[in-house]
C-alpha positions as CSV (number, residue, x, y, z in Angstrom):
1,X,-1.0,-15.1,-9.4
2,X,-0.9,-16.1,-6.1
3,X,2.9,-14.3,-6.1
4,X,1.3,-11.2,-7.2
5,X,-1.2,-11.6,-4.1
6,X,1.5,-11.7,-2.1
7,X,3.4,-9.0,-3.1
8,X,0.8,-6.6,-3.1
9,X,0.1,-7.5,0.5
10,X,3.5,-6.5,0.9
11,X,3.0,-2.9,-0.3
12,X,0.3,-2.3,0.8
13,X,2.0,-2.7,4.6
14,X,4.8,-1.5,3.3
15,X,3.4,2.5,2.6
16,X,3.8,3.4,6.4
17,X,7.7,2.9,6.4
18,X,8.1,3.6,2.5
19,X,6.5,7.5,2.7
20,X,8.6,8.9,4.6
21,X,11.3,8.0,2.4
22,X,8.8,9.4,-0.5
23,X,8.2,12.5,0.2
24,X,12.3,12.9,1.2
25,X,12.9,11.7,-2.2
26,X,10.2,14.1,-3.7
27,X,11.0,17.2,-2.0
28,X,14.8,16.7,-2.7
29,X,13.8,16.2,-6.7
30,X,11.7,18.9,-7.1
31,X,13.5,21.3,-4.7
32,X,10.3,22.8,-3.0
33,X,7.6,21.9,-0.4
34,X,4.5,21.1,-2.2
35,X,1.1,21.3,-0.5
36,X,0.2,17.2,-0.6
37,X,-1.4,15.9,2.7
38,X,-0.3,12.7,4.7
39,X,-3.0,10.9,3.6
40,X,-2.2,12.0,-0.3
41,X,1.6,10.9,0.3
42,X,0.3,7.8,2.0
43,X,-2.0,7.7,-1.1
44,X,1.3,8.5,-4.1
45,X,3.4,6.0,-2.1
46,X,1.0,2.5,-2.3
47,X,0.4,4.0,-6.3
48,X,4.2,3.7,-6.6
49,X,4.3,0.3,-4.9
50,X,1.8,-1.3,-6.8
51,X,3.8,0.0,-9.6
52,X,6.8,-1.5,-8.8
53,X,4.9,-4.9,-8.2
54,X,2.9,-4.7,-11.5
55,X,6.5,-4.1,-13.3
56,X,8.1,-6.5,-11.3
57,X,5.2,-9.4,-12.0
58,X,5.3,-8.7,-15.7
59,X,9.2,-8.8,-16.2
60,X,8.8,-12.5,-14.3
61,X,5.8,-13.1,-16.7
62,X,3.5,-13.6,-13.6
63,X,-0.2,-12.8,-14.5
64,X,-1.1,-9.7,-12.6
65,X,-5.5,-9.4,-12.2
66,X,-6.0,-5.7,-11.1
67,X,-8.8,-7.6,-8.5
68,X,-5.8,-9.6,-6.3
69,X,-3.5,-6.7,-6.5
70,X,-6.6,-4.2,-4.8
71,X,-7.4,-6.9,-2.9
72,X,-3.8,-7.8,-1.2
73,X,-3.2,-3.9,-1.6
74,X,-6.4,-3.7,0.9
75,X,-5.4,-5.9,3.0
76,X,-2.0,-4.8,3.2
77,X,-3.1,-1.5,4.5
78,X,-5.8,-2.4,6.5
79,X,-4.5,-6.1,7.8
80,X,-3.8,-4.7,11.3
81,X,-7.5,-3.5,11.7
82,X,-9.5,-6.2,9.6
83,X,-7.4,-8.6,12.4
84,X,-8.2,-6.5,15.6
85,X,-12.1,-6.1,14.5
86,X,-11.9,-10.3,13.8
87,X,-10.5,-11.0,17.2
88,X,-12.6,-8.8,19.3
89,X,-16.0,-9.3,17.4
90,X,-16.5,-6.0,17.6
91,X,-16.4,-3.1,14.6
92,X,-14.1,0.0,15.2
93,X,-17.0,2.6,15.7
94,X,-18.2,0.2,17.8
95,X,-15.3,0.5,20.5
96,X,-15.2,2.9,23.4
């Protein structure tokens, strides 16, 4: 379990170097420029991470609870800002 943790911490800071590489790959498949936002992208690629980590933990017959892999996904995503609000003391609407 504590594997699956892990590697959905992983994706989850993963997404920002993985989407470009996403939407490449999905504009060169479907041979067009579909109307997705950057935050939708952002959104498709940690979907497809987590994917590939679910997939990945069952072929290894790890146990995979949905609550660790949201919870490292979260993290994972947010880690950089969750650790800047911790060592300031201060929340990010908070800052000038």
């Amino acid at each position: 379990m504590i594997l699956a943790l892990i590697l959905s911490i992983v994706a989850g800071a993963g997404v920002r170097i993985m989407e470009p590489v996403v939407r490449d790959t999905l504009k060169n498949v479907t041979l067009m420029d579909l109307a997705i936002s950057d935050g939708q992208y952002d959104m498709l690629t940690l979907m497809l991470l987590l994917l590939a980590v679910i997939v990945l933990c069952t072929l290894f017959g790890i146990p995979t609870p949905a609550f660790l892999i949201v919870l490292g996904a979260t993290v994972g995503v947010f880690g950089k800002q969750i650790l800047d609000a911790l060592r300031d003391g201060t929340a990010p609407g908070d800052r000038p």
